[in-house]
N, C-alpha and C positions, 0 to 999 in steps of 0.2 A: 461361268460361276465356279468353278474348279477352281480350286488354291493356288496351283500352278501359275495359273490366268495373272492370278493379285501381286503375286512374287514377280513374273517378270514386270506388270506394269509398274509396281514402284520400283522396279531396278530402272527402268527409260525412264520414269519421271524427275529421280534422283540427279538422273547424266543429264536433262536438258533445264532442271535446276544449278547443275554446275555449268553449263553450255550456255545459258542465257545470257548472261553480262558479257563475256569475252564475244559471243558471236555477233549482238550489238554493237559494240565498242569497234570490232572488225568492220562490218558495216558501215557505221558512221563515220570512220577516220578512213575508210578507200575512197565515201564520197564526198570527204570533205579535202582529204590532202590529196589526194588522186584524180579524182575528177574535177573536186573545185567547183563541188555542181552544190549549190544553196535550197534548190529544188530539190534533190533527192535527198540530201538533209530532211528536210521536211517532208518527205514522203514517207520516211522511217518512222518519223514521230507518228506522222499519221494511221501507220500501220500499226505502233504499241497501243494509239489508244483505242484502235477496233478489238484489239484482242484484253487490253486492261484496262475499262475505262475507270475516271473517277480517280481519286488522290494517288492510287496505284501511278497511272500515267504521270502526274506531276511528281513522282518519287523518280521514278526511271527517267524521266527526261533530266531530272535537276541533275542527278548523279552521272548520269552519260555526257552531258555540256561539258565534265569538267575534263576529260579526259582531250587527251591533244594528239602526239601524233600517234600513227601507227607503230605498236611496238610489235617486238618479234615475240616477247612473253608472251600476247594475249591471240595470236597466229598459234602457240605451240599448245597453250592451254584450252583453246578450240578444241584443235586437232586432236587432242588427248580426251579432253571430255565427251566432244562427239561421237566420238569411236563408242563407249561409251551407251549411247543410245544405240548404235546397230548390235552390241554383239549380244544384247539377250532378245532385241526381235528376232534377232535371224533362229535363235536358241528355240524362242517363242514358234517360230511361222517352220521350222524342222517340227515340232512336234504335232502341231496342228496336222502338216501333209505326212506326217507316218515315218518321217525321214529320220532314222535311227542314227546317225553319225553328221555331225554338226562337221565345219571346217576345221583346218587347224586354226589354231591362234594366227597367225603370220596371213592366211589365203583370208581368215577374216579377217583382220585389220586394212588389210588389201584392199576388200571389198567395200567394207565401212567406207574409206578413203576415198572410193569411186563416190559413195552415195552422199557424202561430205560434198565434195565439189558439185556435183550434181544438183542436187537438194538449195546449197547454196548458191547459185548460179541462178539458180527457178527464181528464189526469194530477191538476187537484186533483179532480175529481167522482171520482177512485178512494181519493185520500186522506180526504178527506173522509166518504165511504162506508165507510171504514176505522176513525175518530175518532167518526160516530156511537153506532158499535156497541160502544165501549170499555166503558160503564160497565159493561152488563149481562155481556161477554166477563171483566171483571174480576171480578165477582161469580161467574159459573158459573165461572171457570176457579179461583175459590179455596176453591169446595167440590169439583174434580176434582182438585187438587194442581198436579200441572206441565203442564199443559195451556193456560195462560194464552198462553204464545205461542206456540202453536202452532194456538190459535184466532185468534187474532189474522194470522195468516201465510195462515190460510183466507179469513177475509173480506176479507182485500186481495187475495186472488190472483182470489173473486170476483169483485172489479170489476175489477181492474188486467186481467187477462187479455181480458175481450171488447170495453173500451174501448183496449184497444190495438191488437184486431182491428180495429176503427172505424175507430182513427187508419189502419191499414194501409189500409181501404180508402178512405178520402179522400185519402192519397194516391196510389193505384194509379188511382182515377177522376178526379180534380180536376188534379193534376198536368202530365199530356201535354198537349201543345198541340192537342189535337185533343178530338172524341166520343167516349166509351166507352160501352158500355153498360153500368150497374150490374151488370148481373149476371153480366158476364164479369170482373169483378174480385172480384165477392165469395166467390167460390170458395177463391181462391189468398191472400186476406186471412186465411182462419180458417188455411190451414195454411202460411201464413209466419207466424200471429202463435204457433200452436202451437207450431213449430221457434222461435220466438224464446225461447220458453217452455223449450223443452228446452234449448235451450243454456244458461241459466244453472244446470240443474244439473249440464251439464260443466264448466262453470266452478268449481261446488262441489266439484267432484269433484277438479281439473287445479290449484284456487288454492291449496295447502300449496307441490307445486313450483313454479309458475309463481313464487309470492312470494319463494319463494328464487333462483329465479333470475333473475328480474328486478334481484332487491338485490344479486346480484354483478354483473350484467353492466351495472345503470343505474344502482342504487344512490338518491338522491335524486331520479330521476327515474321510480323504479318504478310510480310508483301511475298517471303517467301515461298512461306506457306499456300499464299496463291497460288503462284507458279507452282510447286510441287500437286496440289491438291484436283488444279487443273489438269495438267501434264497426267499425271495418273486418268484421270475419268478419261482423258483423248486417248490413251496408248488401252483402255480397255477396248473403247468405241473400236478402233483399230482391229486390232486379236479377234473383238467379236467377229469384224468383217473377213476375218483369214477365216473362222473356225466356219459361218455360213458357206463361204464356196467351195471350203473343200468336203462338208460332207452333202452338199448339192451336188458335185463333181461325184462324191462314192454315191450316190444316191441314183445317179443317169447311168440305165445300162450299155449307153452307146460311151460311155469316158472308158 
């Protein structure tokens, strides 16, 4: 609840509003010109619309269709915005553990760059794990009737769910400028990645009004305002879960 807390989360929310389109677009154009895989195309979409259902998802699908090969702009403007999102958690999760001197500029970007590839590597090894499993999902789901996607919405949740507990814990451990022990973070990974999990079905639940009122009050700028509006409450969700284990940690006189 600290001011602090708000400031760095709309700074991450800000980067992975600038982060989204390029990091898609990246995405979409490795598994379309690169792997040439039609499935994991489709496993992408499948993934926007667990996280933005409703005319959200048919905005980002129409807009991402149009885009073709991989360019090296939307590779650089990743890499730039991403960074982006790590250098005020790390800013964030140094204050939390006590840790009075942040990296340089240069060891963090370094660092970022690890949790870039990292991070994204999780997110296709869940798509991917999603697109395998199409053929057979399409064959059982069309001697079950309508069950097709909603087999398909399983085996992404699957993988997407404990590979995003991962990513949570590589950043809860890798991050701070200092030692952690593994196993004082992996605690609070499973259940910030749960609660991240819950929140997109209040999202499902709050997106009918939310999209109407966004489109009065932003209008051409609603959809970003999602993204931004979300991104902030997760990077709170987040911080809170630093700020729990580490005064749980001062709290044990055995730490």
């Amino acid at each position: 609840m600290e001011t602090e807390a708000h400031v760095y989360a709309l700074a991450v929310s800000a980067s992975v509003l600038l982060s989204f389109f390029p990091f898609c677009n990246v995405m979409l154009s490795f598994c379309r010109n690169v792997l040439h895989w039609r499935a994991a195309e489709q496993a992408i979409y499948l993934a926007l619309s667990d996280y933005f259902p409703g005319e959200m998802t048919i905005f980002v699908k129409r807009n991402l269709m149009l885009k073709g090969d991989l360019h090296l702009a939307s590779m650089v403007l990743l890499l730039f915005t991403a960074n982006g999102i790590f250098e005020p958690l790390e800013v964030a999760l140094n204050r939390t553990w006590g840790v009075t001197k942040n990296r340089s500029y240069f060891r963090n970007q370094l660092v970022s760059l690890g949790m870039i590839f990292a991070c994204g590597l999780l997110a296709l090894a869940s798509v991917l794990f999603t697109a395998m499993n199409q053929p057979w999902i399409a064959a059982l789901g069309g001697k079950l009737g309508g069950f097709h996607t909603w087999l398909d919405l399983l085996f992404f949740k699957m993988a997407a769910v404990p590979l995003s507990i991962f990513s949570l814990f590589l950043i809860y451990w890798l991050l701070p400028n200092r030692r952690i022990p593994p196993a004082r973070v992996a605690p609070v990974a499973i259940v910030v990645g749960l609660m991240l999990e819950a929140m997109k079905y209040v999202n499902l639940a709050l997106s009918p009004w939310l999209e109407a009122k966004f489109e009065h009050e932003y209008y051409i700028f609603r959809h970003s305002v999602t993204i931004l509006i979300w991104s902030f409450l997760a990077a709170l969700i987040v911080l809170a879960g630093a700020e729990w284990t580490a005064r749980k940690g001062s709290e044990d006189p055995l730490s």
